[in-house]
ROVEXPA-883641 format. One record per residue (C-alpha): residue number from 1; z negated, y, x negated. Coordinates in steps of 0.2 Angstrom, whole numbers, plus 5000, padded with zeros to 4 digits. Layout:
BEGIN
+-----+------+------+------+
|   i |    w |    v |    u |
+-----+------+------+------+
| NUM |    Z |    Y |    X |
...
+-----+------+------+------+
***
This chain:
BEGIN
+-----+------+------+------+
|   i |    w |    v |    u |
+-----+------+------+------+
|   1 | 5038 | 4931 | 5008 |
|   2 | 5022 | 4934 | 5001 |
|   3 | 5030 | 4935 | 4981 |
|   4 | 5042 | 4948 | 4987 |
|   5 | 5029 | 4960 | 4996 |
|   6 | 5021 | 4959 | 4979 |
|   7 | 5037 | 4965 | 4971 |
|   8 | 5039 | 4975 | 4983 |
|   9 | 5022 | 4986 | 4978 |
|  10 | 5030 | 4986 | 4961 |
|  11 | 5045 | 4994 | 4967 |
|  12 | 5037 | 5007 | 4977 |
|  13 | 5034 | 5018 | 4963 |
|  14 | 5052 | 5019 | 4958 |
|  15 | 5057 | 5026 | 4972 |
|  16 | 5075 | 5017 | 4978 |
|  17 | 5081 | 4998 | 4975 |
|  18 | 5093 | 4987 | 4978 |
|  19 | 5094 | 4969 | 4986 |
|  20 | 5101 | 4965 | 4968 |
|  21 | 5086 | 4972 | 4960 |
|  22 | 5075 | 4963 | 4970 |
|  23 | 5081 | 4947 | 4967 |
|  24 | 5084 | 4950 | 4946 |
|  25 | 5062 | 4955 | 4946 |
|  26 | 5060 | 4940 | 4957 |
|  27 | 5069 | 4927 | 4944 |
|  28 | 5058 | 4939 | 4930 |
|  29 | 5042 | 4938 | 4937 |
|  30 | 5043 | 4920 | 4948 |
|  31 | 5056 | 4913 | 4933 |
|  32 | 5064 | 4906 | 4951 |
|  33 | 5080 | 4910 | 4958 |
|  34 | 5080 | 4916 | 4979 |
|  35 | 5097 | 4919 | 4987 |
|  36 | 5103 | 4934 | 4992 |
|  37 | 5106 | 4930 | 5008 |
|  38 | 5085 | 4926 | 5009 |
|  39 | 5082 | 4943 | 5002 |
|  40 | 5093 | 4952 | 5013 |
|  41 | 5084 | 4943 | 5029 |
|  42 | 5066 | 4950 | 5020 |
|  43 | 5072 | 4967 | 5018 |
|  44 | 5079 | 4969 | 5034 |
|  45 | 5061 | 4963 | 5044 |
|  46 | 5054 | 4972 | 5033 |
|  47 | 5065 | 4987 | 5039 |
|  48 | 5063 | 4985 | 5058 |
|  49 | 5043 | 4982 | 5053 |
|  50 | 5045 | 4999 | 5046 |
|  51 | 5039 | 4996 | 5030 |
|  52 | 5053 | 4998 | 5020 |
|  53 | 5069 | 5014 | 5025 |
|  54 | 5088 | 5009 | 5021 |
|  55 | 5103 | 5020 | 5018 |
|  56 | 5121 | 5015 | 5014 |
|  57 | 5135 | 5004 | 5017 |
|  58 | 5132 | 4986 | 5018 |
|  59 | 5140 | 4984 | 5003 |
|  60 | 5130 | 4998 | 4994 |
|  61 | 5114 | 4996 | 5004 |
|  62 | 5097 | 5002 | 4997 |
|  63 | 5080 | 5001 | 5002 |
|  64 | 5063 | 5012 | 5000 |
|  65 | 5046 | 5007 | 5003 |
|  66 | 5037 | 5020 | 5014 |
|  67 | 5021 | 5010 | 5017 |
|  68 | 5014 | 4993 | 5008 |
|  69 | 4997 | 4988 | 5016 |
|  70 | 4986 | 4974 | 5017 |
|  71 | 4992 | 4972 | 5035 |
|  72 | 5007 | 4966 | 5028 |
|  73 | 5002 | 4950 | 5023 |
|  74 | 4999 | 4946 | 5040 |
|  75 | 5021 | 4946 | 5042 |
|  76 | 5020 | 4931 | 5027 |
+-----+------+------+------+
***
């Protein structure tokens, strides 16, 4: 999990993301695949953690960063 709250600081500047988008920058940056299903479980901890909003249908689900911190590491 620690890889993906690094990614995760990237993606806070562009505002919206999908779980897709997620995994294609993790096989860029790591040059290692993660399934979708382990993303999906990180993003949605993260969620109810409160660092990270949702909106949309399941199928069409995005996610937002509203607050990356140090403290964070403490979830890995």
């Amino acid at each position: 999990m620690g890889k993906l709250v690094q990614l995760l600081e990237k993606l806070e500047k562009i505002g919206w993301f999908t779980s897709e988008h997620v995994r294609e920058l993790y096989l860029h940056e790591y040059d290692e695949e993660l399934k979708s299903s382990t993303i999906s479980t990180y993003l949605a901890r993260l969620c109810e953690d409160g660092y990270l909003e949702k909106q949309g249908s399941v199928k069409k689900r995005e996610y937002k960063v509203i607050r990356i911190e140090k403290t964070i590491k403490n979830i890995v």
